[in-house]
TORDRENDO-773240 format. One record per residue: x, y, z of N, C-alpha, C, CB in turn; residue number from 1; residue in one letter. Coordinates in steps of 0.001 Angstrom, whole numbers, plus 500000, padded with zeros to 6 digits. Glycine has a CB too. Layout:
# residues N
[voke [X Y Z] [X Y Z] [X Y Z] [X Y Z] NUM a]
...
END
This chain:
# residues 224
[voke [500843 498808 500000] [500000 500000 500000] [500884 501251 500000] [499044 500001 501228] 1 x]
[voke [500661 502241 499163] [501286 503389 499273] [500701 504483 500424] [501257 503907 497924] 2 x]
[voke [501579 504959 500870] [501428 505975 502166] [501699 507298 501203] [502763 505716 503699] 3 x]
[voke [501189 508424 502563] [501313 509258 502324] [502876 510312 502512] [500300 509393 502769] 4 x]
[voke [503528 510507 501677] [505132 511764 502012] [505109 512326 502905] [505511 513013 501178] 5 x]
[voke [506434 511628 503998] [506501 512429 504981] [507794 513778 504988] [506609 511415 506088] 6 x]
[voke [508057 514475 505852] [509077 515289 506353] [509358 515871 504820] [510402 514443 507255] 7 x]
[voke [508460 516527 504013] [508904 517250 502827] [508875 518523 503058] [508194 517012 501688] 8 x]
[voke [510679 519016 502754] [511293 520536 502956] [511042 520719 500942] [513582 520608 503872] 9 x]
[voke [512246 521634 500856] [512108 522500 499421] [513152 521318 498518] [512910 524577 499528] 10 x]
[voke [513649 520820 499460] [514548 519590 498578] [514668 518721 498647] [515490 519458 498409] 11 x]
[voke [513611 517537 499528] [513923 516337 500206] [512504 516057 500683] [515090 516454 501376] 12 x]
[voke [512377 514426 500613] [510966 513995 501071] [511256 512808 501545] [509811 513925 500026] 13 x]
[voke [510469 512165 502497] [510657 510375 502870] [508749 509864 502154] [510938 509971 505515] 14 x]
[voke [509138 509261 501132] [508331 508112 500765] [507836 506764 501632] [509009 507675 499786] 15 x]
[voke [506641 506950 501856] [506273 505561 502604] [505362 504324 501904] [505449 505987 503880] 16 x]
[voke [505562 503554 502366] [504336 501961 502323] [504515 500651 502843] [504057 501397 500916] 17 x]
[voke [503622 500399 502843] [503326 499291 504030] [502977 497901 502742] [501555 499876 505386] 18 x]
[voke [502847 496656 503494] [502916 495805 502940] [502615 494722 503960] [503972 495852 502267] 19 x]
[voke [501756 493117 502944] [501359 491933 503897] [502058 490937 503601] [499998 491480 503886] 20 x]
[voke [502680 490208 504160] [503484 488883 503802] [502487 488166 503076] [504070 487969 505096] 21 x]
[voke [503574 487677 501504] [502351 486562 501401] [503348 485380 501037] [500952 486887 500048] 22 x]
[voke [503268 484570 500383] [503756 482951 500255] [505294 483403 499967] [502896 481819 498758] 23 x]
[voke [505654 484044 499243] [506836 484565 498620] [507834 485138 499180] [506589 485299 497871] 24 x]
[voke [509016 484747 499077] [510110 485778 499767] [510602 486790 499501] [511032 485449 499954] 25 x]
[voke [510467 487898 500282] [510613 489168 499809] [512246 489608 499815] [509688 490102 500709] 26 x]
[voke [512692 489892 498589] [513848 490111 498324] [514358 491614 498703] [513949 489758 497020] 27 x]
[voke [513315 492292 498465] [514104 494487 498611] [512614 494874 498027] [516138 495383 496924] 28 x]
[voke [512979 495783 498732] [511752 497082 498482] [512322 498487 497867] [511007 497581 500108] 29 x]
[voke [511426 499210 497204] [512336 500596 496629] [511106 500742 496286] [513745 500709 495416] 30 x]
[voke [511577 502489 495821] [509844 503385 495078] [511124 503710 493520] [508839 505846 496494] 31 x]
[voke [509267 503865 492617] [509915 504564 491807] [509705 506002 492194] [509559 504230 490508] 32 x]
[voke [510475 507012 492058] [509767 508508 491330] [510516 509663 490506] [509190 509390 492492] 33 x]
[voke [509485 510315 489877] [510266 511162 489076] [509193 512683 489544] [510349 510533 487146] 34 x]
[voke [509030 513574 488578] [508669 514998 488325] [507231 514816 487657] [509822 515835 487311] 35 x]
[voke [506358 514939 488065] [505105 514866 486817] [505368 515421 485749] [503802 515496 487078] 36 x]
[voke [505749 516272 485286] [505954 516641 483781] [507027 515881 483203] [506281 518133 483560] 37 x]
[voke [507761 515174 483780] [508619 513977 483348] [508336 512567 483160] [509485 513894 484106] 38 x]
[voke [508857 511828 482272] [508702 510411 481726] [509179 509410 482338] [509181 510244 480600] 39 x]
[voke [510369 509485 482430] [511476 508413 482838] [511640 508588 483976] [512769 508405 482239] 40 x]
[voke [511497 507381 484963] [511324 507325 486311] [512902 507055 487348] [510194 506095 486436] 41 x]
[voke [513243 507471 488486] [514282 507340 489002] [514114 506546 490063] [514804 508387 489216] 42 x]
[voke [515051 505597 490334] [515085 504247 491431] [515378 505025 493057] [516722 502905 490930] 43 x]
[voke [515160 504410 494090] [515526 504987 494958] [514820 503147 496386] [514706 506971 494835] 44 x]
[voke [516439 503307 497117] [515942 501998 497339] [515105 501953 499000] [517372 500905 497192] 45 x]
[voke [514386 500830 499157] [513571 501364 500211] [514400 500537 501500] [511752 500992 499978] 46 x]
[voke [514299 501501 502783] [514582 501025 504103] [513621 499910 504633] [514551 502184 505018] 47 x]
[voke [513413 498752 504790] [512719 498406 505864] [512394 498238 506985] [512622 498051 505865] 48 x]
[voke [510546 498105 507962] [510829 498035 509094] [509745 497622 509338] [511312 498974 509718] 49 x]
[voke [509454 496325 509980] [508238 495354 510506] [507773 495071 509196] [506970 496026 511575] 50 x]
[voke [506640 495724 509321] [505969 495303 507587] [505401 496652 506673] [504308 494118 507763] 51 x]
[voke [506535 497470 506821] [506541 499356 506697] [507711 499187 505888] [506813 500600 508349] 52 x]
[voke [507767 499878 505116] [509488 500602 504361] [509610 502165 503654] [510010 499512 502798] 53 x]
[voke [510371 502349 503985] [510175 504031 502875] [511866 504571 502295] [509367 505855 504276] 54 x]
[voke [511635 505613 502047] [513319 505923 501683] [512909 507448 501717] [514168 505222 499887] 55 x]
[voke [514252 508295 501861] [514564 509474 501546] [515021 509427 500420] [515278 510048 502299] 56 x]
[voke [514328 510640 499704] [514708 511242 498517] [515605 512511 498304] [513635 511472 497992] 57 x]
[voke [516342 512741 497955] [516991 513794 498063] [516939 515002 496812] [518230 513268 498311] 58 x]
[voke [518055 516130 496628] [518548 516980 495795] [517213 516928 494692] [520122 516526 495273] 59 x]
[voke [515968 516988 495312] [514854 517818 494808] [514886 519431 494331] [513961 517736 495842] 60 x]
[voke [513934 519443 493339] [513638 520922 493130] [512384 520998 493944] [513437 521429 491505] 61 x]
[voke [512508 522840 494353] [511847 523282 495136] [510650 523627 494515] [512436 524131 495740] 62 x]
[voke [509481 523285 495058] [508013 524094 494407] [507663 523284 493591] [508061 525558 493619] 63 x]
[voke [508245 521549 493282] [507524 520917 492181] [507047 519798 492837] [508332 520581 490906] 64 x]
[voke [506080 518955 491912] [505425 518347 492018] [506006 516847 491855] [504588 518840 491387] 65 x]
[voke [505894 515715 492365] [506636 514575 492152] [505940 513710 492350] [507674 514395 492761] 66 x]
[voke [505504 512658 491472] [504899 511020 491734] [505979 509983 491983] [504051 510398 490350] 67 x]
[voke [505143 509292 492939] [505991 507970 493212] [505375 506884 493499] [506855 508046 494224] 68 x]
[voke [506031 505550 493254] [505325 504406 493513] [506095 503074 494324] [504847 504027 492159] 69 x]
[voke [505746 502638 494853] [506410 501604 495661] [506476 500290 495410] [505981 501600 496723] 70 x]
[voke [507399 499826 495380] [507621 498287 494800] [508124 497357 496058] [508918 498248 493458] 71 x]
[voke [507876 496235 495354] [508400 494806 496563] [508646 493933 495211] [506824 493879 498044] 72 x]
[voke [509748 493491 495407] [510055 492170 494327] [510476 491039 494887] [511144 492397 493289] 73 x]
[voke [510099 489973 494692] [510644 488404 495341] [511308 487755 494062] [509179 487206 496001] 74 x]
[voke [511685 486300 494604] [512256 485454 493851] [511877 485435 492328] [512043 484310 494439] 75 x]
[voke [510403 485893 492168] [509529 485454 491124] [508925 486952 490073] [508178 484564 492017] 76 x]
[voke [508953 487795 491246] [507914 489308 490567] [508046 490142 491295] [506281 489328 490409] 77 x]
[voke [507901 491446 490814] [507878 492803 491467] [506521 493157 491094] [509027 493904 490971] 78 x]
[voke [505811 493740 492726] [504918 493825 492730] [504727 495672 492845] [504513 492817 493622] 79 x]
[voke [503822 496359 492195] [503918 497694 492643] [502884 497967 493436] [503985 498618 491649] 80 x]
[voke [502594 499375 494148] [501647 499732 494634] [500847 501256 494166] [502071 499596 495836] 81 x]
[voke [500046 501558 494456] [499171 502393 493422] [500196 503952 493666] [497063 502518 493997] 82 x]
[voke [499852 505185 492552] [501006 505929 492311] [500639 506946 493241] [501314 506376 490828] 83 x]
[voke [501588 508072 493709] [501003 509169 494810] [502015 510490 494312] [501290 508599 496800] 84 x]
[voke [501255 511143 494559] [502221 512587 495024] [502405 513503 495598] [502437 513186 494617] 85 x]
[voke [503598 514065 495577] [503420 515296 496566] [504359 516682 495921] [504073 514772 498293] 86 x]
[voke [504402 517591 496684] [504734 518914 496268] [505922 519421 497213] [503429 519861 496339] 87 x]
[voke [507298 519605 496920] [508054 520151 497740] [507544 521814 497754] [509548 519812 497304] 88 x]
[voke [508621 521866 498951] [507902 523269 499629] [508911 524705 499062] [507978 523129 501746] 89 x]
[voke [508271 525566 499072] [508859 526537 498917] [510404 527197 499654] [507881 527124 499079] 90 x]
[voke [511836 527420 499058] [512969 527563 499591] [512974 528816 500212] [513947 527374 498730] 91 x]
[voke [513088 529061 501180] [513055 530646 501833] [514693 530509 502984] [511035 530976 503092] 92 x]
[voke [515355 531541 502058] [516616 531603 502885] [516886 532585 504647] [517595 532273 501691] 93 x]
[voke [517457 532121 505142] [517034 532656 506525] [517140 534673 506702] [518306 531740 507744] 94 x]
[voke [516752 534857 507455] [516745 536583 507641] [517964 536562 508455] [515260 537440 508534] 95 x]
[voke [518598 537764 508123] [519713 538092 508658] [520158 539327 508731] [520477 537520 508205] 96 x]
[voke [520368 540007 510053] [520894 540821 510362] [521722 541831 511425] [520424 540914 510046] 97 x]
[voke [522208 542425 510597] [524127 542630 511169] [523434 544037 512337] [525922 543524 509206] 98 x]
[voke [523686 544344 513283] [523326 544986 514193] [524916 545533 514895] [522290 544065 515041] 99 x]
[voke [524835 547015 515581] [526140 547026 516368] [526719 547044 517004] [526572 547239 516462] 100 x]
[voke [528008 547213 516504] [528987 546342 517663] [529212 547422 519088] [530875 545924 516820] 101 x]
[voke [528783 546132 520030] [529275 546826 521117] [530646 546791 521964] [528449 546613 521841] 102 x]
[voke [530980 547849 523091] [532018 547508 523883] [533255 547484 523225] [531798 546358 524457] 103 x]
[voke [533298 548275 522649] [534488 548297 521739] [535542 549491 522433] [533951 548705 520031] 104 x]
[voke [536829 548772 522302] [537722 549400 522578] [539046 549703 521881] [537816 549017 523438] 105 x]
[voke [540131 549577 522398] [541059 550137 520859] [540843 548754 520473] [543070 550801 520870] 106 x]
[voke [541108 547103 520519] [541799 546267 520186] [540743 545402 520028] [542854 545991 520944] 107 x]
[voke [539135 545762 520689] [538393 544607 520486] [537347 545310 520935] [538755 543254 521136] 108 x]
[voke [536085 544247 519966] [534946 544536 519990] [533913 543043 520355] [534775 545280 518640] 109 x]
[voke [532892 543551 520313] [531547 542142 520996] [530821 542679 519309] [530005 542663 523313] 110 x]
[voke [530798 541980 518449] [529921 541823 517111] [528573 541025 517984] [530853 540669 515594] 111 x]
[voke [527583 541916 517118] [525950 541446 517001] [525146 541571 516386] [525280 541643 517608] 112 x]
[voke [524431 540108 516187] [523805 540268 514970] [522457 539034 515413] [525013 539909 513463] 113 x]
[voke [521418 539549 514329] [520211 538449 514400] [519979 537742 513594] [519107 538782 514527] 114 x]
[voke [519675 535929 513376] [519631 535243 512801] [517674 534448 513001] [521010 534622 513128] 115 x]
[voke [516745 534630 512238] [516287 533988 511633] [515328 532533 510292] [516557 534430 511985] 116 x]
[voke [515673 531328 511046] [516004 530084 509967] [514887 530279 509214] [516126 528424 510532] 117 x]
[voke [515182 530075 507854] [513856 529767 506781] [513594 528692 506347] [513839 530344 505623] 118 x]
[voke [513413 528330 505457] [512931 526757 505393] [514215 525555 505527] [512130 526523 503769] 119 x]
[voke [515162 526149 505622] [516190 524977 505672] [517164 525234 507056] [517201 524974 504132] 120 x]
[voke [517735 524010 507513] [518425 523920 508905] [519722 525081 508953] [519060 522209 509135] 121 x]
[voke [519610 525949 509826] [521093 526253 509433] [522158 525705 510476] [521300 527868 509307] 122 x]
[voke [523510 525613 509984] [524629 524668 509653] [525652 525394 510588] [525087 524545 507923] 123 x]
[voke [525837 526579 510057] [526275 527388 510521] [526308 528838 510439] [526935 527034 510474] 124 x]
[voke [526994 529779 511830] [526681 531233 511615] [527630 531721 512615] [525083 531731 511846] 125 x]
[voke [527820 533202 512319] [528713 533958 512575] [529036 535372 512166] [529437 533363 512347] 126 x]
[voke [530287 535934 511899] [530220 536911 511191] [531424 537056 510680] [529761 537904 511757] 127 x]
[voke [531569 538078 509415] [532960 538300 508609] [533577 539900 508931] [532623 538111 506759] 128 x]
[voke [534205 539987 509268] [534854 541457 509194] [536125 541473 508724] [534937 542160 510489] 129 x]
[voke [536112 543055 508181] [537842 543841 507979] [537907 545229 508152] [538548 543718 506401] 130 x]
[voke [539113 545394 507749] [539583 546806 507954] [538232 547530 506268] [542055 546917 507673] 131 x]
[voke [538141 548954 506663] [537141 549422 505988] [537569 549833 504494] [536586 550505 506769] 132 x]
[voke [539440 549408 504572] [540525 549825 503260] [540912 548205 502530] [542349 550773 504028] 133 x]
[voke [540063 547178 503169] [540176 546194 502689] [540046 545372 501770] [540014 545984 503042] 134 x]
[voke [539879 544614 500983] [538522 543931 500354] [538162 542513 501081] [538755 543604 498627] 135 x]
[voke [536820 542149 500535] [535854 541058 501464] [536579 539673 501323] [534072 540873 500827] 136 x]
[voke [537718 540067 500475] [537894 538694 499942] [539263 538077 501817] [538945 538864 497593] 137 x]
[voke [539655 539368 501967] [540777 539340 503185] [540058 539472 504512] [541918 540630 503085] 138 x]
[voke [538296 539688 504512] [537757 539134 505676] [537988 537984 506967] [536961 538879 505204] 139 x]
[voke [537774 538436 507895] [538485 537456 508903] [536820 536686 509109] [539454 538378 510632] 140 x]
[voke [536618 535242 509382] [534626 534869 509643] [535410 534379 510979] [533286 533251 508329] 141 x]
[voke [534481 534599 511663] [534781 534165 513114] [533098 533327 513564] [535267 535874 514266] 142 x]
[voke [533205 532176 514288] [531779 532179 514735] [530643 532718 515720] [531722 531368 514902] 143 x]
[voke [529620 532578 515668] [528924 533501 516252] [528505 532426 517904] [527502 534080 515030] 144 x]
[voke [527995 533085 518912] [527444 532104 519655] [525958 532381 519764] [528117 532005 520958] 145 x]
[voke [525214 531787 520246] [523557 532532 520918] [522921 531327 519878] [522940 534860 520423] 146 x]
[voke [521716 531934 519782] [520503 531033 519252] [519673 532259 518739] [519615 529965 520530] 147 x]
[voke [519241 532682 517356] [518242 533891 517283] [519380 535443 516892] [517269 534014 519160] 148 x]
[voke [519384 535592 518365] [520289 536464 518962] [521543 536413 519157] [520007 536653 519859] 149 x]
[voke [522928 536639 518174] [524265 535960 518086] [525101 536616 518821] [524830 535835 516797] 150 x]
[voke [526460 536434 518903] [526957 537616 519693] [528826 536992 519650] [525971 537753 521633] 151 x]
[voke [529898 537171 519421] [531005 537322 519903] [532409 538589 520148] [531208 536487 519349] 152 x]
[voke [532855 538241 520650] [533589 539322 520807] [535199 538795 520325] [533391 539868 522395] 153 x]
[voke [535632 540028 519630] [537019 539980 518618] [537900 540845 519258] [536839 540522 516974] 154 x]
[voke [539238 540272 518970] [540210 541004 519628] [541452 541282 518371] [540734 540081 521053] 155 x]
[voke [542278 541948 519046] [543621 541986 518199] [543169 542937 517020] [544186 540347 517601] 156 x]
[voke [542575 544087 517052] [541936 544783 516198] [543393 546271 516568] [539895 544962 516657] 157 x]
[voke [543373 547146 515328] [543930 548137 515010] [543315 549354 515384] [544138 548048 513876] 158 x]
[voke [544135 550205 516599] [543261 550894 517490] [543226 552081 516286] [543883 551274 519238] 159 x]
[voke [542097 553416 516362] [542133 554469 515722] [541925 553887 514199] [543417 555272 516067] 160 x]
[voke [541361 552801 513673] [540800 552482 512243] [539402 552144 512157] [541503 551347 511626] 161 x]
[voke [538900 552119 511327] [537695 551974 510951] [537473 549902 510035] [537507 553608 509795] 162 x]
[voke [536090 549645 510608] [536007 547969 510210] [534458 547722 509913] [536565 546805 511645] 163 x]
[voke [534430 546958 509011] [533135 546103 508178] [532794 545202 508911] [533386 545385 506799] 164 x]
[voke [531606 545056 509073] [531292 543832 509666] [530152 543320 509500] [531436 543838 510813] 165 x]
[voke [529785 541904 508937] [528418 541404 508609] [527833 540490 508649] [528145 541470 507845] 166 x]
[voke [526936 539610 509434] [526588 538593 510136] [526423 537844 508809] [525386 538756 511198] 167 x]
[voke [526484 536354 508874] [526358 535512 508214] [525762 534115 508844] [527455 535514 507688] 168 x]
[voke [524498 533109 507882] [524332 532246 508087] [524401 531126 506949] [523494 532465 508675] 169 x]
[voke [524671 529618 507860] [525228 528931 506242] [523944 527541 506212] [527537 528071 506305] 170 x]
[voke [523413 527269 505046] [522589 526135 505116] [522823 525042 504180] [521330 526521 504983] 171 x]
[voke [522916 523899 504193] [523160 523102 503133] [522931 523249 501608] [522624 522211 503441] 172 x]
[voke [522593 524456 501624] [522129 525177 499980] [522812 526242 499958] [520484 525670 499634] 173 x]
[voke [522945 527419 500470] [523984 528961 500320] [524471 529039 501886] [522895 530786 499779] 174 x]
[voke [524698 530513 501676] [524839 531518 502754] [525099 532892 502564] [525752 531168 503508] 175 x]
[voke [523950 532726 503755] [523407 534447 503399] [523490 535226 504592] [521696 534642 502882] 176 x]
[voke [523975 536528 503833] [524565 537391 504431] [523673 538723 504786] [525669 537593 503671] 177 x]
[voke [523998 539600 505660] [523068 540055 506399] [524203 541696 505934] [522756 539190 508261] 178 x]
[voke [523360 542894 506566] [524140 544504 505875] [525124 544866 506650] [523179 545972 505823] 179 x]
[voke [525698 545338 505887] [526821 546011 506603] [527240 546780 507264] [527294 546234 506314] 180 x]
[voke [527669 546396 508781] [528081 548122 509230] [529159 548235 509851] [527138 548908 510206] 181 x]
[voke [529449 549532 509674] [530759 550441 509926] [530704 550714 511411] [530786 551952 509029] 182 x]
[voke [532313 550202 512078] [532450 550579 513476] [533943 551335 513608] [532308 549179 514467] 183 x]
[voke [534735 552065 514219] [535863 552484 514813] [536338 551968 515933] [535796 553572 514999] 184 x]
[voke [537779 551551 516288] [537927 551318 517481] [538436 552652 517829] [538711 550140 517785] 185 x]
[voke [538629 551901 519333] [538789 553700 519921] [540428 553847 519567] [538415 554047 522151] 186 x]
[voke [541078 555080 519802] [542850 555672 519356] [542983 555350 520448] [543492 557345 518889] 187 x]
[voke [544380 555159 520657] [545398 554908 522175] [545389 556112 522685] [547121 554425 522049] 188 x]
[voke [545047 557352 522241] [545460 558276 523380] [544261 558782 524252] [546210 559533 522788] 189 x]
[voke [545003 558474 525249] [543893 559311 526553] [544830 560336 527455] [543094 557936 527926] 190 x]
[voke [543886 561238 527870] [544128 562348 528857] [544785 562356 529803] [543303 562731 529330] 191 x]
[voke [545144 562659 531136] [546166 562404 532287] [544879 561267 532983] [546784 564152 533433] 192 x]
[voke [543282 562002 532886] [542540 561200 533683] [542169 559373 532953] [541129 562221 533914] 193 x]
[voke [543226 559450 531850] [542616 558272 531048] [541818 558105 530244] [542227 557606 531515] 194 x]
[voke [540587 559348 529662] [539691 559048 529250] [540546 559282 527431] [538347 559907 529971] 195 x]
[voke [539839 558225 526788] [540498 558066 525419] [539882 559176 525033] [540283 556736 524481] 196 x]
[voke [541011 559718 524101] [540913 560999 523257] [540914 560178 521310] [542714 562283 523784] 197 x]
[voke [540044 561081 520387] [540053 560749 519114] [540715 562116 518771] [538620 560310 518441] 198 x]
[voke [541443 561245 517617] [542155 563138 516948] [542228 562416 515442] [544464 564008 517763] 199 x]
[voke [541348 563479 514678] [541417 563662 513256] [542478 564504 512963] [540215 564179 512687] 200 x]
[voke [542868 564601 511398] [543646 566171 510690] [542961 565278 509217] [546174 566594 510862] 201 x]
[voke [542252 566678 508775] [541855 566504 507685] [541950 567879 506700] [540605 565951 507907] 202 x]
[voke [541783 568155 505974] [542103 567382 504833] [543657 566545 504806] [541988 568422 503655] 203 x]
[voke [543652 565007 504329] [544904 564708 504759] [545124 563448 503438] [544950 564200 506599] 204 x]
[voke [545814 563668 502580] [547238 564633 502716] [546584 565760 501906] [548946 563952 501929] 205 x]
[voke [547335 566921 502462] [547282 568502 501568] [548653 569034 501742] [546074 569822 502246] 206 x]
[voke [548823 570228 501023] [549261 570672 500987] [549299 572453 501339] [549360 570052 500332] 207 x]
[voke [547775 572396 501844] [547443 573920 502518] [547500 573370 503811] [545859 574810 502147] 208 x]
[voke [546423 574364 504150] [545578 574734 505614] [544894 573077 506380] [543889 576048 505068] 209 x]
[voke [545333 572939 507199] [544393 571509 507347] [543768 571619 508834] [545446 569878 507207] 210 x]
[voke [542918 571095 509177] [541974 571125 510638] [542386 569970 511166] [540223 571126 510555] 211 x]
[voke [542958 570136 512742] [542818 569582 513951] [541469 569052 514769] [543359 570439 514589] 212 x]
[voke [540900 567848 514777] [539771 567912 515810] [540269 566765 516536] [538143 567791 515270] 213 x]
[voke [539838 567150 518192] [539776 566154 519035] [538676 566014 519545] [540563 566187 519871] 214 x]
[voke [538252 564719 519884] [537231 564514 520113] [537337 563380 521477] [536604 564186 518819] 215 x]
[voke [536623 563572 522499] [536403 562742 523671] [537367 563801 524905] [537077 560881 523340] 216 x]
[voke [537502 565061 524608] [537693 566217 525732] [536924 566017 526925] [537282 567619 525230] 217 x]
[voke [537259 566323 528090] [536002 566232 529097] [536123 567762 529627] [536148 564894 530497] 218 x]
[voke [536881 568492 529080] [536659 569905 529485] [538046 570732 528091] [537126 570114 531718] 219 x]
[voke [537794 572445 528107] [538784 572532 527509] [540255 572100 527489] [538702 573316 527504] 220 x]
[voke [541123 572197 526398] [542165 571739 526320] [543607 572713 525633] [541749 570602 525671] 221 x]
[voke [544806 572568 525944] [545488 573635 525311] [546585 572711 524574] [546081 574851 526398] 222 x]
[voke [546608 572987 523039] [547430 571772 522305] [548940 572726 522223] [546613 571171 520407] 223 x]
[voke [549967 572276 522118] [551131 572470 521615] [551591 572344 520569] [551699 572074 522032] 224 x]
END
């Protein structure tokens, strides 16, 4: 008897049916199936269990339609059972996004980001960063920890530069990446009281007039 498809994602289904002993010895079980708009049928062999068998199907297309039929063959004949189908499900890649970084100091930061699964398991996740003069290809991926809500913290970072950073999740089909954002660590210099000081000069390089700013003063200041 043919059963009804169980555990069908956007690429994968388990085929079932059941069956009665009769005089004959049962050699293997398997289904056929293919694509309804297709002819030629593909083998796939069946698991057994008591008087139940089915198989996983795999590296399906997503959103189509598929018949299948179940066989038992003995010493003598292969017997089939009546044909069925079903419909894989629609592929929806997970949501992702890059959120910012906190606690950052000259040399290290806590990256955060939110992860969302869509129709497929994800595998893995984390995030990629670099310097903001970089390219993606010299990204460092580090992994993420949490569930939903990700979170790690990076060290050994270049105090007074600017860095990319963008959550990522991976599923047995892609990985997808979440937006990008721009963080600074803080400059090494701080005040007598410690508190870190930022200092621009821009326009840079020139050859005129160029501006001094500091930034993280806690009262006026007199430069030399």
């Amino acid at each position: 008897n043919t059963l009804v498809a169980t555990d069908i994602t956007p690429n994968r289904a388990i085929v079932n049916a059941s069956y009665s002993q009769g005089t004959q010895t049962i050699i293997g079980t398997g289904f056929l199936y293919k694509k309804s708009s297709e002819t030629n049928y593909s083998n796939q062999v069946g698991v057994s269990s008591s008087n139940m068998f089915s198989a996983t199907i795999t590296n399906l297309d997503c959103q189509t339609n598929y018949i299948y039929r179940p066989y038992i063959y003995t010493t003598t004949d292969t017997i089939y059972g009546d044909t069925m189908s079903f419909t894989t499900l629609e592929q929806i890649p997970p949501t992702v996004v890059t959120l910012a970084p906190t606690n950052i100091t000259t040399t290290t930061a806590t990256l955060n980001g939110n992860i969302l699964q869509g129709s497929e398991q994800i595998t893995a996740q984390g995030f990629a960063y670099k310097l903001s003069s970089a390219s993606w290809s010299d990204a460092t991926f580090i992994s993420g920890n949490g569930l939903g809500n990700i979170y790690t913290t990076i060290s050994g970072l270049i105090a007074g530069n600017e860095y990319n950073v963008k959550t990522f999740a991976v599923t047995h089909i892609d990985t997808t990446y979440g937006n990008v954002i721009n963080f600074t660590t803080l400059s090494s210099i701080n005040d007598v009281n410690g508190n870190n000081i930022s200092i621009s000069l821009y326009p840079n390089p020139t050859d005129k007039d160029v501006t001094l700013a500091l930034e993280g003063l806690q009262k006026p200041a007199k430069v030399t």
